[in-house]
C-alpha positions as CSV (number, residue, x, y, z in Angstrom):
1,X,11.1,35.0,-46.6
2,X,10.5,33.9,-42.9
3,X,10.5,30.4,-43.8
4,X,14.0,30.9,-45.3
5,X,15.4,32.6,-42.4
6,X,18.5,30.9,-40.7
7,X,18.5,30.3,-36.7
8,X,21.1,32.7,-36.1
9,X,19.0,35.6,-38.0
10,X,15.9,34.5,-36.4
11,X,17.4,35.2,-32.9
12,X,19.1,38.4,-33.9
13,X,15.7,39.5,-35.5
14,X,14.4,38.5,-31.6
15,X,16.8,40.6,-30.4
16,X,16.5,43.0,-31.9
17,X,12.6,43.3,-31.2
18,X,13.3,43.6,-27.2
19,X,16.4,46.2,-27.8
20,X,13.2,48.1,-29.5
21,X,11.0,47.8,-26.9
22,X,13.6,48.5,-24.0
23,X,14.2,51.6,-26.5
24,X,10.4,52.2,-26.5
25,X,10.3,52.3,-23.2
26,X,12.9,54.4,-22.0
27,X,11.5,57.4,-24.6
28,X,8.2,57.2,-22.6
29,X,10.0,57.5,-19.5
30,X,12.6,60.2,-20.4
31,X,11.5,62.1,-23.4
32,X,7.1,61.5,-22.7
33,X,7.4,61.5,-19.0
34,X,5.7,58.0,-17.9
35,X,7.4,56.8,-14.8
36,X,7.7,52.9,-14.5
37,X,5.7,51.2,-12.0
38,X,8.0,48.3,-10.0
39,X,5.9,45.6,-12.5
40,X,6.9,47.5,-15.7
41,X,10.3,47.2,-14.6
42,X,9.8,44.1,-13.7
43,X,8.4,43.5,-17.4
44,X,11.5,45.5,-18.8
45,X,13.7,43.1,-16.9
46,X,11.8,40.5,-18.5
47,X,12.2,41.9,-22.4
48,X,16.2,42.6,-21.5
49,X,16.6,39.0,-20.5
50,X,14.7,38.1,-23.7
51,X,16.8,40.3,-25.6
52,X,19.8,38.6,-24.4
53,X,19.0,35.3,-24.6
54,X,18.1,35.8,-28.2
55,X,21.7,37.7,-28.5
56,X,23.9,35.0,-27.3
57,X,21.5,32.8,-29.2
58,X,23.0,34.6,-32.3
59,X,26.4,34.7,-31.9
60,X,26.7,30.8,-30.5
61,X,24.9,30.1,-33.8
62,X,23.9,26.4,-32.0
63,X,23.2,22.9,-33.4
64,X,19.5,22.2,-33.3
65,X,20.1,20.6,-29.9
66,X,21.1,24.2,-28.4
67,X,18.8,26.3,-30.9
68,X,15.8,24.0,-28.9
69,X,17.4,24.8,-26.0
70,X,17.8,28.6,-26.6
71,X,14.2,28.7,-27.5
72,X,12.9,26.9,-24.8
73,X,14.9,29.1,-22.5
74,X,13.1,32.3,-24.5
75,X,10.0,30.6,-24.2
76,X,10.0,30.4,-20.3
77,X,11.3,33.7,-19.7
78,X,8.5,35.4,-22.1
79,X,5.9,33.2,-20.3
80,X,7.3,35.0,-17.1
81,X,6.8,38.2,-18.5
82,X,3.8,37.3,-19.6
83,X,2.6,36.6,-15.8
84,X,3.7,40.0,-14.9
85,X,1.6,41.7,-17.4
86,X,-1.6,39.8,-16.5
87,X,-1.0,40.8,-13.0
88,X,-0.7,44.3,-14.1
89,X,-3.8,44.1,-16.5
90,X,-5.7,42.6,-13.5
91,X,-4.3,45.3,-11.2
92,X,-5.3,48.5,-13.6
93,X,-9.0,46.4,-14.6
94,X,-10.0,45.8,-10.9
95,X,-8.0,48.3,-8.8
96,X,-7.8,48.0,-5.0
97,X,-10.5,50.0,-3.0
98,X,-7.1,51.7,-1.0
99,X,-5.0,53.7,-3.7
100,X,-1.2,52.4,-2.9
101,X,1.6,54.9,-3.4
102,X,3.9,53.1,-2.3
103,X,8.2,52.5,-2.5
104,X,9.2,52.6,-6.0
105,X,11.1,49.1,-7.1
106,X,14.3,50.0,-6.1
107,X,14.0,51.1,-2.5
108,X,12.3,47.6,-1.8
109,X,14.6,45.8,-3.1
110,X,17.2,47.6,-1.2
111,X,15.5,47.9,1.8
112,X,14.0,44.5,2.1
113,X,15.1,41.0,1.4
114,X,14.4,39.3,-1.7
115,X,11.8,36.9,-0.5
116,X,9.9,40.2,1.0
117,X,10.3,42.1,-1.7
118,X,9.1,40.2,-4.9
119,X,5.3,39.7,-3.2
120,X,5.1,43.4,-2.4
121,X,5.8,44.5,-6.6
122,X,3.2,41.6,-7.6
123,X,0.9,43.2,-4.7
124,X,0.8,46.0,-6.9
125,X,2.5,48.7,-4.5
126,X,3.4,51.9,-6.0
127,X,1.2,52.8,-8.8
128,X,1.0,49.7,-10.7
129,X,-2.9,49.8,-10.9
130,X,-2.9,53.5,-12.6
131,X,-3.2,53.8,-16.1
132,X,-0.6,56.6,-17.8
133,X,-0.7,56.2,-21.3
134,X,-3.0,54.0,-23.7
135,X,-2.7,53.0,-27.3
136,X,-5.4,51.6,-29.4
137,X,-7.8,51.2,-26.3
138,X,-4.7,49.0,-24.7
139,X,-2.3,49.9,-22.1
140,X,1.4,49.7,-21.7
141,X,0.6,46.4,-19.8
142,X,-2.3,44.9,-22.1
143,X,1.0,45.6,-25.1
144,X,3.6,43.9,-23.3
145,X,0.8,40.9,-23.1
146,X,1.1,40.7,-26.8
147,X,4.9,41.5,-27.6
148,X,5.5,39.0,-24.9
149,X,3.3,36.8,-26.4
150,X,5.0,37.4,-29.9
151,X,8.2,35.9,-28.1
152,X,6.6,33.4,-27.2
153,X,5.7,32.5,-30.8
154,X,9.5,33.0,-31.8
155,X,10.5,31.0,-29.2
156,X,8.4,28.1,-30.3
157,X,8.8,28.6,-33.6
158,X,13.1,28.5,-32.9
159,X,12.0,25.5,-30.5
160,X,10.3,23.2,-32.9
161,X,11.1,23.9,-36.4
162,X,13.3,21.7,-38.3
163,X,16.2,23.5,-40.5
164,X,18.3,22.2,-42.7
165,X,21.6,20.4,-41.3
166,X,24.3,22.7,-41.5
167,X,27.1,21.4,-43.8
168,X,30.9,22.3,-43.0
169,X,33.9,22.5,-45.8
């Protein structure tokens, strides 16, 4: 069935995979009580702009020329996701001698500039290192690896494959 799949379903089905996740994520905040770290927002950023890509990706309904370029565009922003989970995973498998509890995301952005702020949330301040919640042995970072990477594959697989030219009349 996958192989069948037109580009503008294949995005939409992307899409709908990070509205999911976002989904997923705001029921363990609000409803299970796990408070985001400034890198899982950072991560949820990363799935939104995921989500969106693959939305507008959808509803352009491109050429190959764009579909390759929608991917690719996917691709690089699930690779940076990607990045921010690995940091994370390193930060909860080797945590810092001094435990951090430090500004949550939004008062360093506010309070700092941009170029001050970003290496303070990859330093891991706040409670990035601390493990809430696991699944399967894996945590909420170590998932996000793989759903990222699942993008990834999308992405790609949007990227390279060759459809069918699409015929008008």
């Amino acid at each position: 069935m996958l192989a069948r799949t037109s580009p503008r379903l294949a995005f939409f089905l992307i899409f709908l995979f990070c509205a999911g996740l976002i989904v997923a994520g705001l029921i363990l905040q609000h409803v299970a009580g796990l408070h985001p770290c400034p890198m899982c927002i950072m991560q949820r950023y990363a799935f939104i702009a995921c989500g969106l890509i693959a939305l507008i990706a959808a509803l352009h309904h491109p050429g190959s020329g764009g579909r390759r370029f929608y991917g690719t565009l996917l691709v690089i922003t699930a690779l940076t996701g990607i990045g921010i989970a690995i940091r994370q995973s390193w930060l909860q498998r080797f945590p810092s001698e001094e435990v951090m509890c430090g500004p949550d995301l939004a008062y360093m952005v506010n309070s700092f500039p941009l170029g001050q702020a970003l290496p303070m949330i990859f330093n891991g301040d706040g409670d990035c290192s601390k493990i809430d919640w696991t699944f399967l042995g894996l945590s909420l970072a170590n998932w996000a690896i793989l759903f990222f990477a699942l993008v990834v594959v999308a992405g790609l697989w949007q990227t390279l494959r060759n459809y069918p030219r699409r015929t008008f009349g």
